[in-house]
C-alpha positions, 0 to 999 in steps of 0.5 A: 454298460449298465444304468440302476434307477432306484426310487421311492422308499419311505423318504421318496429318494431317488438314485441313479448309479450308471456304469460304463464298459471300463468300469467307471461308476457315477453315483447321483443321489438327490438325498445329498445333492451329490454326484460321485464317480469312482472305477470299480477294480478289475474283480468287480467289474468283472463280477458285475458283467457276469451278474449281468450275463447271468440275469438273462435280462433280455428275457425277463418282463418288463414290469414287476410291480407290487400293487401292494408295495407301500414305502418300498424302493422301485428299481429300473435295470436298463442293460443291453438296451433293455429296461427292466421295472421291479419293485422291492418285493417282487424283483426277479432273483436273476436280478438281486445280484446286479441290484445288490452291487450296484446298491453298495455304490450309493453312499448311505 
């Protein structure tokens, strides 16, 4: 259903958080090596489709890059088979939401 990318920062991590159209959540991070997978309840899931409704990401650019963006994260939405590239301080407001849930699944 919904693919986040999100990379960089001041330590240069990369984590992918995909989840499917059942709600299931995979978790890969390289800061710890780990993969996890868990299901979202019913309510998240519910909250992250409308998020993701809600984004219009269709209709969005394709890039939103900060040329001026140093040790921020990058992030990459891919949804309905669009892809979306944003850096931190640019990414477009219909898309903190999804940003914003799909983060909270990434262990600290």
């Amino acid at each position: 259903m919904v693919v986040l990318l999100r990379y960089g920062g001041v330590a240069g991590s990369s984590d992918r958080v995909s989840v499917d159209a059942l709600g299931v959540a995979t978790v890969v991070s390289d800061r710890s090596g780990s993969r996890s997978t868990r299901t979202l309840s019913s309510g998240d899931l519910a909250a992250l489709r409308r998020a993701l409704e809600r984004s219009e990401i269709a209709a969005l650019q394709r890039n939103y890059l900060d040329p001026r963006a140093v040790d921020a994260y990058q992030y990459d939405v891919t949804y309905q088979g669009v892809t979306v590239t944003a850096d931190e301080g640019v990414l477009p407001p219909s898309l903190r939401p999804v940003v914003d849930m799909l983060t909270k699944l990434i262990a600290p």
